[in-house]
Steps between C-alpha positions, in 0.01 A plus 500: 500500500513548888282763644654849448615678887405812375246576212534805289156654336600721187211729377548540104313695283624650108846402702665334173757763532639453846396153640819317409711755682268458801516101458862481478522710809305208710690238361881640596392521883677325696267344735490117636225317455234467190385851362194495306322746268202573423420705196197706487400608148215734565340529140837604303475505108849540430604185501634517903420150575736385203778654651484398770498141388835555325661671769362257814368191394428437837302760592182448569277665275092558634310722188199745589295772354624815606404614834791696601776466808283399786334209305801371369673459806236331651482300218890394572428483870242215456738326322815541758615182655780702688515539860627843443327739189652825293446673263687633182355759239603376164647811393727530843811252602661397830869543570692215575466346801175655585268239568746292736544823732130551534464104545750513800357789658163375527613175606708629763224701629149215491272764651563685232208502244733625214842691417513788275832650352551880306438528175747707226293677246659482131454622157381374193692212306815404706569184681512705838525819720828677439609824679354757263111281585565604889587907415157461281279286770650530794669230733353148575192528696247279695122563301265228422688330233401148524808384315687613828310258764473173555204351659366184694246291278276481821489914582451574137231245494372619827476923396245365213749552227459823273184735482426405136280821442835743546644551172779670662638502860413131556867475647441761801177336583637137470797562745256752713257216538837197567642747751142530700536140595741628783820294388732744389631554121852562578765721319780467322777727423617301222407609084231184444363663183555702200186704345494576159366853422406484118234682286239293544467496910590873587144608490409206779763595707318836529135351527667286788618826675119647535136386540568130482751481795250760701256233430694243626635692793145548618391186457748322717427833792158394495581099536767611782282674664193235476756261666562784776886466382754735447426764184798535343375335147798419279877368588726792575744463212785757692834381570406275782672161443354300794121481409181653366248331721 
C-alpha cells in the first residue's frame, strides 16, 4: 500500500459498541489520495480489537495497556506516516465530506499549522445529529474536539504531542501548545465532526469544564509569558472563521 496523505489516530477503549459506526464514517469520505488508520486499542477487554478487524481489515491495529487518551494518541502519532494527522474518538463519526474540506483548507492556506471545523453534539445511539440533538445541545460549535481539525505531521510533531499525565483535557493543551508555534490553526465554518454524548462520557465532559482545563490554561500563560509572547493561552473558539493564531 502507498503511504496514506492523511493518517487518522482512533483512541479505543471498552469501544466494542460504537467503533464500527466510527470506522465506517472514515471510510465513506470522499477524499483523494490514500487514507490510513490507525487503531489504538488502549487496554479494552471487550473484545474492541475484534471488531474492528471485521469491520476494517485494513485498519491498522497497535494494542497497549491502558493508559488513557493522551497515551493512545501518541501511541497512533508515532505510528503516522501522513503528512497531515487527525483524530477520531471511536464512539464519534464524521459527516460526509469532512475530511476533504479540512484537507483543502489547510492546503490552500501552507502557513497554516492546522484547520479546525464545528462540531454537532448528539445523543446516544443514532447514526447522527438530527434537529431535536441541536434544541438539546445547542448549535455546532468550535471547542477542542480533535475529530474537528486536521493537523500537519511536522507541527504536531513539533508541540511534543500530548501531555500523557492529563487524564482529561489533553485536547485543549495539545492545540494550546500547536497554536504557540505562531502558525495559525485556522477555522472553519463547515460541520467537520459529530460528538456522541452517551452514558459513559457525560461525567468527562464535566471534569473537562473545571480544574483540568484551569490547569492547562495556566500552564500555557506561564510558557507564553516565559517566551515574552502574547497571553492569551487557548484558541478562541467564537465565530471567527479566518484564524485562531
Amino acid at each position: 500500500m502507498s503511504q496514506p496523505l492523511v493518517s487518522v489516530v482512533v483512541p479505543a477503549y471498552q469501544a466494542a459498541r460504537y467503533i464500527t459506526a466510527a470506522l465506517t464514517s472514515i471510510r465513506q469520505q470522499d477524499l483523494p489520495g490514500e487514507v490510513g488508520v490507525i487503531v489504538v486499542d488502549d487496554g479494552s477487554t471487550d473484545g474492541t480489537d475484534r471488531v474492528v478487524a471485521t469491520t476494517d481489515p485494513r485498519a491498522q491495529v497497535l494494542q497497549r495497556s491502558n493508559g488513557g487518551p493522551a497515551a493512545a494518541r501518541n501511541t497512533g502519532v508515532a505510528a503516522a506516516a501522513g503528512e497531515y494527522v487527525t483524530f477520531l474518538d471511536a464512539d464519534d463519526l464524521w459527516p460526509p465530506d469532512s475530511l476533504r474540506r479540512r484537507l483543502a483548507h489547510l492546503q490552500a492556506n501552507p502557513q497554516a499549522a492546522g484547520v479546525m471545523g464545528r462540531t454537532v453534539v448528539f445523543a446516544g445511539d443514532t447514526d447522527g445529529p438530527t434537529s431535536a440533538d441541536e434544541e438539546h445541545f445547542g448549535p455546532p460549535v468550535y471547542g477542542a474536539f480533535l475529530g474537528a481539525t486536521l493537523l500537519r505531521r511536522h507541527a504536531l510533531e513539533r508541540a511534543g504531542g500530548f501531555d500523557e499525565t492529563l487524564r482529561v483535557g489533553e485536547d485543549y493543551d495539545l492545540l494550546a501548545r500547536v497554536r504557540e508555534l505562531g502558525a495559525p490553526l485556522l477555522l472553519m465554518d463547515e460541520v467537520c465532526n459529530w460528538h456522541r454524548r452517551h452514558d459513559r462520557n457525560l461525567t468527562l465532559g464535566v471534569q473537562r469544564d473545571t480544574s483540568n482545563i484551569l490547569q492547562v490554561v495556566k500552564a500555557s500563560l506561564d510558557r507564553r509569558r516565559a517566551q515574552g509572547g502574547h497571553a492569551s493561552p487557548l484558541p478562541s473558539f467564537g465565530d471567527d472563521t479566518s484564524d485562531a493564531s
